[in-house]
C-alpha positions as CSV (number, residue, x, y, z in Angstrom):
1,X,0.0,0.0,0.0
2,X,1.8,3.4,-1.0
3,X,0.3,6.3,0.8
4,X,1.0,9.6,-1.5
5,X,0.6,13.4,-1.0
6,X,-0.6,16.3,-2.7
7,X,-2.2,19.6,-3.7
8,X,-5.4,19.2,-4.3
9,X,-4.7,22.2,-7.5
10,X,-2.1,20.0,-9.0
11,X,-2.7,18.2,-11.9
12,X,-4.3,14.4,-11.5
13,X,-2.0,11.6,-13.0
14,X,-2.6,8.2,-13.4
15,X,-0.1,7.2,-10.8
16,X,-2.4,9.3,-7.7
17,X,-4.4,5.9,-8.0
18,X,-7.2,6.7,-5.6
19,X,-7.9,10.3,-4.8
20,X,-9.0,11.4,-1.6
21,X,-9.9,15.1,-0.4
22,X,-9.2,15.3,3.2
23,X,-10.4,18.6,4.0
24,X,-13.4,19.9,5.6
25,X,-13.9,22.9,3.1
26,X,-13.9,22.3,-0.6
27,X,-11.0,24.0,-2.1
28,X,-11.4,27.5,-2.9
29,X,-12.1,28.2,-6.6
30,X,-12.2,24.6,-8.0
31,X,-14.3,22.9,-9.8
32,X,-15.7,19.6,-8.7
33,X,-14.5,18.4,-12.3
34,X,-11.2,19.5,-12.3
35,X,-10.1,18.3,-8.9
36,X,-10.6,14.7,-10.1
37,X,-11.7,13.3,-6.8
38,X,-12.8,10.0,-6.0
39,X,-14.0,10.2,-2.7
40,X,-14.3,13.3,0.0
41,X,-14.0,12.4,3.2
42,X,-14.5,15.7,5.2
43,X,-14.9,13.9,8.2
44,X,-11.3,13.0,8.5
45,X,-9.9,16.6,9.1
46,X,-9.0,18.2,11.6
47,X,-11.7,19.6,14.2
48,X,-13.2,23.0,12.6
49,X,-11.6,24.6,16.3
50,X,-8.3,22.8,16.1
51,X,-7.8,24.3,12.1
52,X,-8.5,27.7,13.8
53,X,-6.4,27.3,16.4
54,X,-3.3,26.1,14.1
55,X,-3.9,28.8,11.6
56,X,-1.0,27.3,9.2
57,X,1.2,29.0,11.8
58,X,4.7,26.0,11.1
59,X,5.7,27.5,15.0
60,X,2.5,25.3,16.2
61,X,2.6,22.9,14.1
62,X,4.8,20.4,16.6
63,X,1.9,21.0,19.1
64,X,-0.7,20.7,16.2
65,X,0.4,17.3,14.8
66,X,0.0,16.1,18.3
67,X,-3.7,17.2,19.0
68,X,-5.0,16.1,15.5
69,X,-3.6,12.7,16.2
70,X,-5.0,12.3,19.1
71,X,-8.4,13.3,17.5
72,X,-8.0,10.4,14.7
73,X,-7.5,7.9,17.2
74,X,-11.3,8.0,18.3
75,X,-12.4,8.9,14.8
76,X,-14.4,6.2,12.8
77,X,-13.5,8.0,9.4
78,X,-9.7,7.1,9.5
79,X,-11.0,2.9,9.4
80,X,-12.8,4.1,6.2
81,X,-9.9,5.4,5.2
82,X,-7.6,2.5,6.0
83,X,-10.5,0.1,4.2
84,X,-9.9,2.2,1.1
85,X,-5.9,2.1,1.2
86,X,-6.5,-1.7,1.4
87,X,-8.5,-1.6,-1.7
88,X,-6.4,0.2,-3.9
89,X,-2.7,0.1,-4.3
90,X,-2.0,3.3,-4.3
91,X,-4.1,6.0,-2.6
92,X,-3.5,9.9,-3.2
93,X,-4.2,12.2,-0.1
94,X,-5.6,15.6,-1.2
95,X,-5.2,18.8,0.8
96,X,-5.4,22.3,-0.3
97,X,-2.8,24.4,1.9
98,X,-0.5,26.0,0.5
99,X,2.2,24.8,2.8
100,X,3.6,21.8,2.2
101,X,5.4,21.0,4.7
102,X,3.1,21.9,7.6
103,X,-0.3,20.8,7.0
104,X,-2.9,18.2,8.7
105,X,-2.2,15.6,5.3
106,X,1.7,14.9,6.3
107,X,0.6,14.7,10.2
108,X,-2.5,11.9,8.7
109,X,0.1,10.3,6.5
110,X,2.6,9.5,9.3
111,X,-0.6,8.4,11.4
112,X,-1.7,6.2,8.8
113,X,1.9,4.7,8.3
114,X,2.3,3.4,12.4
């Protein structure tokens, strides 16, 4: 099972396999079309109070990975999510921040991974 990353504005290939939108919010100015997704589960991000509180700020983002952890251990969404990585070779985890190296995707990827 190989567990990928990306912007959810990036163009889809072939080898995203299985696309999966893992924010609450749709992405701002997209088109349903054009973001190629296969399935959106919402209900894997972050708590709408713990995105707030992060604010993309990479000096929380230590403390951040830590809370949203803790919130997918006691969320139902991430066996979903497992069921589909066991279903498809490859799945592609969508995100639409702008940062890529301090968003809630890399914190779910890890999570997913142990």
């Amino acid at each position: 099972m190989s567990i990928k990353l990306k912007r959810v504005y990036e163009k889809a290939e072939a080898a995203d396999g299985y696309r999966v939108l893992i924010d609450r919010l749709w992405p701002r100015g997209l088109k349903k079309e054009a973001a190629a997704v296969d399935v959106w589960l919402k209900e894997i991000a972050p708590s709408p109070e713990l995105r707030s509180w992060f604010g993309h700020d990479p000096e929380k983002f230590h403390e951040f990975s830590k809370l949203y952890s803790a919130e997918l251990k006691n969320n139902p969404a991430v066996a979903e999510l497992r069921a589909l990585a066991k279903q498809h070779k490859t799945i592609t985890l969508l995100y639409g921040a702008r940062d890529t190296e301090h968003n809630h995707a890399l914190v779910l990827q890890a999570y997913l991974k142990n």
